[in-house]
C-alpha positions in Angstrom: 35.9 -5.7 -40.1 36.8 -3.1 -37.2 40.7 -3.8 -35.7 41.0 -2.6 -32.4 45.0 -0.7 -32.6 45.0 -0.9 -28.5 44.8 -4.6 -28.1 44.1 -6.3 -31.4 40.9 -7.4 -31.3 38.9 -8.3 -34.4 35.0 -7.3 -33.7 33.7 -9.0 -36.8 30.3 -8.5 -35.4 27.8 -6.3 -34.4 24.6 -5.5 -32.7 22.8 -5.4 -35.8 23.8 -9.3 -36.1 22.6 -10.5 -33.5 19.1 -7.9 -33.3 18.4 -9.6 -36.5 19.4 -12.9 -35.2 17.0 -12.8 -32.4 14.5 -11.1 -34.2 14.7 -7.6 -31.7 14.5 -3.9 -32.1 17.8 -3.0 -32.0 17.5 -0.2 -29.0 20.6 1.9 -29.5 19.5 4.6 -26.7 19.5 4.8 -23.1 16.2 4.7 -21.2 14.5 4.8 -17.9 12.9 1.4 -16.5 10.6 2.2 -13.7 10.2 -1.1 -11.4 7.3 -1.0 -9.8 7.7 -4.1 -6.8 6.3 -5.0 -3.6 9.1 -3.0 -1.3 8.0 -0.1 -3.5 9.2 1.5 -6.9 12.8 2.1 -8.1 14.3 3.8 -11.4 17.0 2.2 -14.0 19.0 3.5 -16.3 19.7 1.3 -19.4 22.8 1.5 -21.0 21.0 1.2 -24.5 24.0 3.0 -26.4 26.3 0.5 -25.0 24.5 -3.0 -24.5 22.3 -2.4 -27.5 21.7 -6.3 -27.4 21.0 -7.1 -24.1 19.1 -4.0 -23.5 16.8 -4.5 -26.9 16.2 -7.9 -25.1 15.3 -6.8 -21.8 12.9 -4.3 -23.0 11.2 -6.9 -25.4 10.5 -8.9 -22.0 9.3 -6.4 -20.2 7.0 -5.4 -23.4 5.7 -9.3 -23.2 5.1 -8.7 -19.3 7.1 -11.7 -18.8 8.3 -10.0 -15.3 5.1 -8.5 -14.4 4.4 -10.4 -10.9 7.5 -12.4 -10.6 9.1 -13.0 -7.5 12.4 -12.0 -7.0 13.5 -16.2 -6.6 17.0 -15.9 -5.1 18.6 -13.1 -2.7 22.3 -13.9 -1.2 23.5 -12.0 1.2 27.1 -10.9 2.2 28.3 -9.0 4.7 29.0 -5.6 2.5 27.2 -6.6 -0.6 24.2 -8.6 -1.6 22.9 -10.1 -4.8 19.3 -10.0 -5.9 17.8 -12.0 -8.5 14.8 -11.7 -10.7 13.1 -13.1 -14.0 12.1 -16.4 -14.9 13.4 -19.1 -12.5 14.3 -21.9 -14.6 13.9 -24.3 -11.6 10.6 -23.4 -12.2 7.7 -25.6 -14.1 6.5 -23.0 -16.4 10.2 -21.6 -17.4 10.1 -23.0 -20.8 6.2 -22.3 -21.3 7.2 -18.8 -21.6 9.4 -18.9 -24.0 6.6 -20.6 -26.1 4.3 -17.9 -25.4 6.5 -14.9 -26.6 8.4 -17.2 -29.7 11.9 -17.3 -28.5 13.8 -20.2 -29.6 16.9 -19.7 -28.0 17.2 -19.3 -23.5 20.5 -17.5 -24.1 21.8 -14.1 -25.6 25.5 -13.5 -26.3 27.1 -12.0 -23.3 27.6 -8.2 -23.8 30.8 -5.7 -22.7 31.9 -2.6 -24.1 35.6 -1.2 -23.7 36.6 2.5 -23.8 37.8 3.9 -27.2 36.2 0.9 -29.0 33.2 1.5 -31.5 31.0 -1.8 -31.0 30.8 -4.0 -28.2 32.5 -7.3 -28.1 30.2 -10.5 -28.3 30.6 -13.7 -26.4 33.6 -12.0 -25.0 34.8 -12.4 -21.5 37.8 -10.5 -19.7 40.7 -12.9 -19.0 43.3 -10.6 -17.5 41.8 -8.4 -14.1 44.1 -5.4 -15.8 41.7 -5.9 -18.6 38.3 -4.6 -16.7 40.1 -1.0 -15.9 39.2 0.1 -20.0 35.9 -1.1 -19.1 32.8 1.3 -19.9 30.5 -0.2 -17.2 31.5 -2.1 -13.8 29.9 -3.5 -10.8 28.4 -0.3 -8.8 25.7 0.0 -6.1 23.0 -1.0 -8.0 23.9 -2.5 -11.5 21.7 -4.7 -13.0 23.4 -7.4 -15.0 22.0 -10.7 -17.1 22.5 -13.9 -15.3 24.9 -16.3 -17.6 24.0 -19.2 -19.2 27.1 -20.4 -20.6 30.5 -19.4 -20.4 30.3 -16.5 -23.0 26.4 -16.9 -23.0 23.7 -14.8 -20.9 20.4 -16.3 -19.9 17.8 -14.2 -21.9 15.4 -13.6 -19.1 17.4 -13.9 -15.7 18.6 -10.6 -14.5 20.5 -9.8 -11.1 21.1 -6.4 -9.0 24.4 -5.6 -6.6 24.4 -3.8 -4.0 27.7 -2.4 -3.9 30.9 -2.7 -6.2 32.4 -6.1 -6.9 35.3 -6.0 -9.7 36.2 -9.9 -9.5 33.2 -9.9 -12.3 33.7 -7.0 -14.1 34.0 -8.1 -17.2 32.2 -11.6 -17.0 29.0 -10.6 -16.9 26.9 -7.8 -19.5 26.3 -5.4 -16.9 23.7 -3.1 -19.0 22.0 -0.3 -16.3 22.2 1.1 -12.7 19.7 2.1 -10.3 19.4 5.9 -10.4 16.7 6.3 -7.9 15.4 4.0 -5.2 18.6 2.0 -4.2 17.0 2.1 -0.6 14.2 0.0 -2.1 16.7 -2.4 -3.6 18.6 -3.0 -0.6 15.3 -3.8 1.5 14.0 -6.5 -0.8 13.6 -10.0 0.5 13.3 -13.5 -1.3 9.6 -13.7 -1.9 8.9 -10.1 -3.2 8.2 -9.3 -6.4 7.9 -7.2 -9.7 4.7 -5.4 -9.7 5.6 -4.7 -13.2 8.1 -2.4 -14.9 7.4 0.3 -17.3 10.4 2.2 -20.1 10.7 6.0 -20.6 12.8 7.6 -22.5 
């Protein structure tokens, strides 16, 4: 059991847990997602060393080709920031015939965040003090990529959204696990209608 002196938090659990829970590779690295759309291609950064979870996860989609040709299903737009989403629309029909096809059992992961000067992320853990998201490792940026949730302390395992711009009120409430690092001009053009060509990891 690791005690975290700062603020007392027990973190009886780990990423190895829940990898062998849900049955992934635990990925403990940071790599490169190329995504290849239809508004042209643009690089991400996966923050494998600190969402080990919902990283392993994402990359165990993209290995099934669950995203290859999927539209991006939902775009809202502010007037400084916009959100994209993409993945498996669970309005839609064949949502659940998925999950079939590449043996998951569950539609959820456990939502993901890792504080400065702690070890191991902290599992189905959600900020409840705003002062709390300033020990934060990763926030909202221009071009984070973050898991949609399921459930209060739950993220969808397939539904994934990008921002265009910073927004700390969910910092914290979400497991924000990579950031564009090449191509945010292709992000910000993208429409409701386009789609993932496909989307290929590197190191």
């Amino acid at each position: 059991m690791f005690l975290v002196s700062a603020c007392s938090f027990k973190n009886e659990i780990d990423s190895n847990y829940f990898c062998q829970k849900l049955k992934l590779s635990c990925i403990k690295d940071n790599k490169i997602a190329l995504f290849k759309t239809s508004k042209g291609d643009f690089e991400v950064k996966l923050f494998g060393k600190d969402n080990p979870v919902t990283v392993s996860n994402f990359i165990e989609n993209i290995e099934n080709n669950i995203y290859e040709n999927q539209k991006f299903y939902k775009i809202i737009n502010y007037s400084q920031l916009k959100f994209i989403h993409g993945g498996l629309n669970p309005e839609n029909k064949s949502y659940f015939e998925h999950y079939r096809n590449v043996n998951k059992t569950s539609p959820s992961i456990p939502l993901e965040i890792k504080f400065q000067k702690e070890i191991k992320p902290r599992y189905n853990y959600q900020i409840k003090n705003p002062s709390e998201s300033e020990n934060l490792v990763n926030i909202f940026e221009s071009g984070s990529i973050a898991m949609v949730k399921s459930g209060k302390n739950k993220s969808s395992s397939t539904e994934f959204f990008f921002v265009t711009n910073k927004i700390p009120e969910l910092d914290g409430r979400y497991s924000t696990f990579g950031k564009i690092i090449k191509g945010l001009d292709v992000l910000e053009k993208i429409k409701k209608e386009d789609f993932i060509k496909e989307i290929m990891i590197s190191n």
